[in-house]
C-alpha positions as CSV (number, residue, x, y, z in Angstrom):
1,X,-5.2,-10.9,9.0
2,X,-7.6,-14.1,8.0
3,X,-7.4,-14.9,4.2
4,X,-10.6,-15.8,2.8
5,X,-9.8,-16.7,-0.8
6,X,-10.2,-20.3,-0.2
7,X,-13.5,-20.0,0.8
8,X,-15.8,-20.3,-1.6
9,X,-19.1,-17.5,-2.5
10,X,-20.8,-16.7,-5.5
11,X,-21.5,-13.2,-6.8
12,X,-24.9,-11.7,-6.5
13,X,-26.1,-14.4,-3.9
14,X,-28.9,-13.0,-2.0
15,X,-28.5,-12.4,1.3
16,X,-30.0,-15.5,2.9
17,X,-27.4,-17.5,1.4
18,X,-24.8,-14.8,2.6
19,X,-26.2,-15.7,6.1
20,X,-26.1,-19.4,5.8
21,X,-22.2,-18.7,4.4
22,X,-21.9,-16.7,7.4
23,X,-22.9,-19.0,9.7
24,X,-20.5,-21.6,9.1
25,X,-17.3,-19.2,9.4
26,X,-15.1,-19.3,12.6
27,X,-15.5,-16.6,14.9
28,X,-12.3,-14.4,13.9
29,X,-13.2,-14.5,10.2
30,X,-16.9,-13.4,10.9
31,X,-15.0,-10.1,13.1
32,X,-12.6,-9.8,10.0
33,X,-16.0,-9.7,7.3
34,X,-17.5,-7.1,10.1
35,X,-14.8,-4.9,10.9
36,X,-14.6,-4.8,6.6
37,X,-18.6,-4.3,6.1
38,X,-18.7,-1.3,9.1
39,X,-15.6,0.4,7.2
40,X,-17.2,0.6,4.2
41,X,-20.8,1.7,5.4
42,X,-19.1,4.5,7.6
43,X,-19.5,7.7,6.0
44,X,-16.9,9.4,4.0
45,X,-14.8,12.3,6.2
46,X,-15.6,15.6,4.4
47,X,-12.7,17.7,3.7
48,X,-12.5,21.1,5.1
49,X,-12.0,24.0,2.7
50,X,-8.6,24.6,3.7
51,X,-7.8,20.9,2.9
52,X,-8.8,22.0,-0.8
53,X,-6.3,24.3,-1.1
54,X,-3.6,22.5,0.1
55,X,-0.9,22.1,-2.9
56,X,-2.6,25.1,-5.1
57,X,-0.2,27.5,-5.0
58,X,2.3,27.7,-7.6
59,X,4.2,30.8,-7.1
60,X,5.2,32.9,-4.0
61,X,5.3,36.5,-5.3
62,X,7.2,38.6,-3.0
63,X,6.5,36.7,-0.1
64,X,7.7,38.7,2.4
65,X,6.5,41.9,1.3
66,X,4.2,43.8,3.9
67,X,0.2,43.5,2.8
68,X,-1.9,46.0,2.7
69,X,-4.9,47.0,4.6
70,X,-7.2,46.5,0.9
71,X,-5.8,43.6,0.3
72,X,-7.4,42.2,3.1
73,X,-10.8,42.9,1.5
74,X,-10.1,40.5,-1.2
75,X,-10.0,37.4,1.6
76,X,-13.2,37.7,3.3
């Protein structure tokens, strides 16, 4: 990976200054700055509802135990 620390940008420049920064930059630096911009423009993956269960249960109480037919109910 490129290291950009030595190059030199000011905070809060607007963006045609960004551009003429941009400009001057070799060709795999300006991939690296891309590949960083589209990663954090790309929308945040959703978890699915199972995914927000996953480590929540604390105790197993008579896990193998047969369940009953109105326990079911409870689930859905």
């Amino acid at each position: 990976m490129t290291n950009l620390k030595n190059i030199p940008m000011a905070k809060g420049s607007e963006f045609s200054q960004f551009l003429l920064f941009f400009e001057k930059l070799s060709a795999e630096n300006k991939v690296f700055i891309i590949q960083l911009l589209s990663e954090k423009a790309a929308p945040k993956k959703q978890k699915e509802a199972w995914e927000n269960l996953k480590g929540s249960v604390l105790a197993y109480i008579d896990p193998f135990e047969p369940v009953a037919v109105e326990d079911w109910e409870v689930m859905s």
